[in-house]
C-alpha positions as CSV (number, residue, x, y, z in Angstrom):
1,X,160.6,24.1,-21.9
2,X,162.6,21.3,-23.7
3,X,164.7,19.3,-21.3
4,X,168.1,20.6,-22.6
5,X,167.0,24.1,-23.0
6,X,166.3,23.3,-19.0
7,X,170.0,21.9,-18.3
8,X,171.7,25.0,-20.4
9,X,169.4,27.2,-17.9
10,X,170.2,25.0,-15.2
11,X,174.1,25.4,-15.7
12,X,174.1,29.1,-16.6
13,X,171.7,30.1,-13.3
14,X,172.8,27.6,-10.4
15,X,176.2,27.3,-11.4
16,X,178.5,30.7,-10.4
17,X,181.9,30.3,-12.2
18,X,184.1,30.6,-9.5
19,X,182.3,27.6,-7.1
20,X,181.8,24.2,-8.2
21,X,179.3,23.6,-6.3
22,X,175.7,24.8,-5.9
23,X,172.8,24.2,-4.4
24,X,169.3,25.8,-4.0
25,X,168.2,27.2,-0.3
26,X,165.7,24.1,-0.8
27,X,167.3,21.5,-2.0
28,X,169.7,18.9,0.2
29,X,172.8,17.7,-0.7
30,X,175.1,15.1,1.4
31,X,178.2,14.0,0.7
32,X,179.7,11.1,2.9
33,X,183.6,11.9,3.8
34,X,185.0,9.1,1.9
35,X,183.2,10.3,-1.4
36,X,185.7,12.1,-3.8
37,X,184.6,15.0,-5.4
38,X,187.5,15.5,-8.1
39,X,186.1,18.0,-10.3
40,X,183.5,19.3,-12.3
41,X,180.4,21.7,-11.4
42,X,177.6,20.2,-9.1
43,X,174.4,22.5,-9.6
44,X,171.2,21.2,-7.3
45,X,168.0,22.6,-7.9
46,X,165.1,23.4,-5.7
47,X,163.3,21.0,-3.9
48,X,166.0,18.3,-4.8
49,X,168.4,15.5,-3.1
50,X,171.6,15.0,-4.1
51,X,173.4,11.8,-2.2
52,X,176.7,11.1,-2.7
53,X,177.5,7.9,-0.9
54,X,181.1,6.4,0.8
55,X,183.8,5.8,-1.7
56,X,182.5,7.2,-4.8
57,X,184.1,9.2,-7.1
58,X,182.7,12.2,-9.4
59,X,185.0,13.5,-11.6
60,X,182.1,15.3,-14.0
61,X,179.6,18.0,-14.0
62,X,176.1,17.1,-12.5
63,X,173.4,19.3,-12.8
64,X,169.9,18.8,-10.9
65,X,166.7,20.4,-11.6
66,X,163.6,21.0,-9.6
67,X,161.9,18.3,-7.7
68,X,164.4,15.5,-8.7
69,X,166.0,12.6,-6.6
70,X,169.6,11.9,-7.3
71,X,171.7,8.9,-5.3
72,X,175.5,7.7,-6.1
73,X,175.8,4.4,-4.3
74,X,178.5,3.1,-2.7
75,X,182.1,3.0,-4.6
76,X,179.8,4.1,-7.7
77,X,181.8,6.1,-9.8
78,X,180.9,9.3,-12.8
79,X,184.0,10.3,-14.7
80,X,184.5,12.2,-17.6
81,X,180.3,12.6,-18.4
82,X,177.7,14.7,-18.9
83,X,175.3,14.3,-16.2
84,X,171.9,16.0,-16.2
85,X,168.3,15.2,-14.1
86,X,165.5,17.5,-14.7
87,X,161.8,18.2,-14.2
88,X,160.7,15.6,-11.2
89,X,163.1,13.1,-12.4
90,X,165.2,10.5,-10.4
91,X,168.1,8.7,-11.1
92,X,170.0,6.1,-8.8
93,X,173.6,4.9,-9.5
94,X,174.1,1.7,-7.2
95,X,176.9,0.3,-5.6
96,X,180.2,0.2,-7.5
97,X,178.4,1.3,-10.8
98,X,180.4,3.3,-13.0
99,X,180.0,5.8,-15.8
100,X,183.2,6.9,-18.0
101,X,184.1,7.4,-21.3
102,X,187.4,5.9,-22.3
103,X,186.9,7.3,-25.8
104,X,184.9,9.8,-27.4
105,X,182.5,10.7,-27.3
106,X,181.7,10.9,-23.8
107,X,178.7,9.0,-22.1
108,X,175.7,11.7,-21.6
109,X,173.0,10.5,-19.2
110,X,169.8,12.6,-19.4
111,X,166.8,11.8,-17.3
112,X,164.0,14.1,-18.2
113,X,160.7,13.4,-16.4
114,X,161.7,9.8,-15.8
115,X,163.1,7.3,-13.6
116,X,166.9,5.7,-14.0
117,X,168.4,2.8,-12.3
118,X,171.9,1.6,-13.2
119,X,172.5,-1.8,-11.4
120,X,175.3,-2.4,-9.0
121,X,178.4,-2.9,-10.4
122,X,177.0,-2.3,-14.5
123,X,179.6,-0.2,-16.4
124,X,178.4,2.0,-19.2
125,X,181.1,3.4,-21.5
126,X,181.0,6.5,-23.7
127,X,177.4,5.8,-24.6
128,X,174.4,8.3,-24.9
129,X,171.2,7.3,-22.6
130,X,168.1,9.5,-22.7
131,X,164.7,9.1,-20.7
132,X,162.6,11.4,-21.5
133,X,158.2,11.8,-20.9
134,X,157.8,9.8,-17.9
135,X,160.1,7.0,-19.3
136,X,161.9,4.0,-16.8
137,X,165.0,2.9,-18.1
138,X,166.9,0.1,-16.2
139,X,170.2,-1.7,-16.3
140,X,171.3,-4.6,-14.3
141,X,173.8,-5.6,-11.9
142,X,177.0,-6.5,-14.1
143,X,176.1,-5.5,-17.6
144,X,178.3,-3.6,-19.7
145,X,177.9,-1.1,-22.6
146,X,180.2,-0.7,-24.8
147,X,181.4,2.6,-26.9
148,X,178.9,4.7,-28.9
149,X,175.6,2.6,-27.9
150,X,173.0,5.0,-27.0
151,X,169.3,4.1,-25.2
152,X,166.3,5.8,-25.8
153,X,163.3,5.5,-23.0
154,X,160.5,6.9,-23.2
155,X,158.2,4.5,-22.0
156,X,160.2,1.4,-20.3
157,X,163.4,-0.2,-21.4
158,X,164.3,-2.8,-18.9
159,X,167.9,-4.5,-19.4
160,X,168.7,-7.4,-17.3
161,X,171.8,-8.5,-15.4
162,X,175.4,-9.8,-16.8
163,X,174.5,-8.6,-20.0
164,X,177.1,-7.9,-22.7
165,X,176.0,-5.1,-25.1
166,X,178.6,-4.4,-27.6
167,X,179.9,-1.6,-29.7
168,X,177.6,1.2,-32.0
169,X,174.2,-0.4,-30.4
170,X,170.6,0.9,-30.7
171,X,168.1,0.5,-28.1
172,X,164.8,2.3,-28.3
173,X,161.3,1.8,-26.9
174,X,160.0,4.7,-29.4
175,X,159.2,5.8,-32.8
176,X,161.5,8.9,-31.8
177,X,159.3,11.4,-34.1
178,X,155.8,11.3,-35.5
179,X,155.1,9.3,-38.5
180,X,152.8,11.8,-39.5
181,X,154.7,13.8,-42.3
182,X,152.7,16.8,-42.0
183,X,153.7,16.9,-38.0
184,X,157.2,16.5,-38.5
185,X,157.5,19.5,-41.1
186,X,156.1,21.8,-38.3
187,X,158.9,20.6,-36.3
188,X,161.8,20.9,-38.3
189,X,160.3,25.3,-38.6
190,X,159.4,25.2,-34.9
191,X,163.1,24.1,-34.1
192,X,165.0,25.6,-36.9
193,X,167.9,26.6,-36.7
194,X,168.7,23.7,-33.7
195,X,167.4,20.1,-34.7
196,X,164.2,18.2,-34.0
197,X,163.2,17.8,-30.4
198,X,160.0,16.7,-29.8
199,X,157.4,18.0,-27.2
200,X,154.8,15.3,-27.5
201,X,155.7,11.9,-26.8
202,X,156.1,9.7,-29.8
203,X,154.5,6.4,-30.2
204,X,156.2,3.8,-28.2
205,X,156.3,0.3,-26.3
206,X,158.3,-1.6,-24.1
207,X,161.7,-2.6,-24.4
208,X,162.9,-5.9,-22.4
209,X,166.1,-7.8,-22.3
210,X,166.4,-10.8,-19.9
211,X,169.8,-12.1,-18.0
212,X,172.7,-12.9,-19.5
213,X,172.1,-11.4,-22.8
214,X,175.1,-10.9,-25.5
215,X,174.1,-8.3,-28.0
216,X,177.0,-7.7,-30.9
217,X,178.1,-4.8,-32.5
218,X,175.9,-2.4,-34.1
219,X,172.9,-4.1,-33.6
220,X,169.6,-2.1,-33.5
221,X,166.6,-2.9,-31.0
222,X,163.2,-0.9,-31.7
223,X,160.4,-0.9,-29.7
224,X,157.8,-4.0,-28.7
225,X,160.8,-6.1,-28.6
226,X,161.0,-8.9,-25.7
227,X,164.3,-10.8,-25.7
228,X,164.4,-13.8,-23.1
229,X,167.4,-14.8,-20.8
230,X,170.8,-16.4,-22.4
231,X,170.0,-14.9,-26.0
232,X,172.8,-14.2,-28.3
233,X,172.2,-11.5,-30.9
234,X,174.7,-11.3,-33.8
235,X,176.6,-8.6,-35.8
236,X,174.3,-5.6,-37.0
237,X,171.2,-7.1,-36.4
238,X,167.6,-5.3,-36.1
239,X,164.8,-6.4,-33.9
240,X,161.3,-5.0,-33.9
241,X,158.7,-5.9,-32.1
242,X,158.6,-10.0,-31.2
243,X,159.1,-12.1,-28.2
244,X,162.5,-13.9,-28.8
245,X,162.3,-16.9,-26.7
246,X,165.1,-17.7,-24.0
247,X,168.3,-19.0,-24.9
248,X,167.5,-18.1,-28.7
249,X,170.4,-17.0,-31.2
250,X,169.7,-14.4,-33.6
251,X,171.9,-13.8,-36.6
252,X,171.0,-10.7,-39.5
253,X,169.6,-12.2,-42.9
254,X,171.4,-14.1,-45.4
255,X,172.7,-11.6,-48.2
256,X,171.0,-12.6,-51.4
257,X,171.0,-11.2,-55.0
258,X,168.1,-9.0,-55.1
259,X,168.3,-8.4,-59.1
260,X,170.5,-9.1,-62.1
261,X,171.2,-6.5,-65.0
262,X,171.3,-7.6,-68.6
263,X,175.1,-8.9,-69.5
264,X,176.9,-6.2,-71.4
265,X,179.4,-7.2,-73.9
266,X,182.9,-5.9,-73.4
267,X,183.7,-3.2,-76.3
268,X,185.6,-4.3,-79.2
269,X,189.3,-2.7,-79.1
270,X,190.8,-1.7,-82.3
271,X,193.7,-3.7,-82.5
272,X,191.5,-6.9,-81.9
């Protein structure tokens, strides 16, 4: 079973309408008194831990599978997000970390048979991150995404601390699909009418970012690329696979004139 096909199970089994929170006759869930639980369903699976640490605040639905390990840190904070941890998966929000969505759309965090850390104090805003097939996706203390960026991780993507990563960007440590037409045709009619979602893991490799990385808007990262501490990356570029050496700055081509056409003449007018 597909991991959102296990969340919509999740949501319509664990969690009744009129409670907004439950939690599996196995499964452990602690809330400290000075967390604040504003609103939003909270479904725990079996065999699974939900901590919710002093002074955090949850304002968004969270649902837990089976066999997964959930911790908000200290003053960490989940508003307005879709939040969703299945099959074995663990995720860990530290300290003062937060997760909102000023703007649509909202930030959507799912950890599917994988491991995610968000550092202390790292802010990720109305951004997509999904970690699926055993992946580890991890962000570091003080970095920031910005609106629409979205992370894929399915093997490793490993984002250093005080990191600036800016609007519309494109991380991803796999190929997403199969490049194997013939495979993907059997996907579109296994899935139709809903979209591609892959059951075997794609071809991938590691993503890594170092310290105090800016990335600019719209850039796009694919997987194999290694980007060292202190690098800037400009305006909608794209990396593949490379080592980028620390304190590098990276900049999209040059435009250049690719072909010229023949010169047309003007038609004659009448009156000329």
């Amino acid at each position: 079973m597909s991991g959102r096909e296990t969340a919509r199970l999740l949501l319509h089994t664990l969690r009744p309408r009129r409670k907004r929170t439950s939690v599996a006759p196995t499964a452990n869930l602690v809330i400290d008194g000075e967390a604040k639980i504003k609103s939003g369903a909270i479904a725990v699976g079996p065999h699974s831990s939900l901590v919710i640490e002093a002074g955090a605040v949850i304002d968004s639905d969270i649902t837990i599978g089976e066999h997964c390990e959930v911790t908000f840190g200290k003053d960490s904070r989940l508003i307005n997000s879709d939040f969703v941890v299945v099959n074995g998966a663990r995720a860990n929000i530290e300290a003062g970390a937060i997760i909102n969505s000023p703007v649509e759309p909202r930030s959507a965090v799912m950890v599917d048979d994988g491991i995610f850390r968000l550092g202390s104090r790292a802010h990720v805003m109305s951004t997509e991150l999904m970690v699926r097939f055993g992946g580890r996706l991890s962000i570091g203390s003080y970095t920031g995404i910005a609106y629409g960026s979205e992370i894929r991780c399915e093997q490793q993507v490993d984002i250093g601390s005080y990191g600036m990563i800016s609007y519309r960007v494109c991380i991803y440590d796999t190929n997403t699909h199969s490049t194997d037409w013939s495979e993907r045709r059997k996907r579109i009619e296994e899935c139709y009418p809903q979209g591609v979602y892959e059951v075997t893991k794609p071809t991938t490799s590691p993503v890594v970012i170092g310290d105090d990385v800016w990335i600019g808007k719209e850039v796009t990262i694919t997987k194999g690329a290694l980007i060292g501490n202190r690098c800037i990356i400009g305006i909608r570029t794209v990396l593949g696979s490379g080592v980028i050496d620390d304190d590098s700055v990276v900049v999209a081509g040059k435009a250049r004139v690719v072909s010229k056409r023949d010169a047309v003449a003007a038609p004659q007018s009448e009156n000329s």
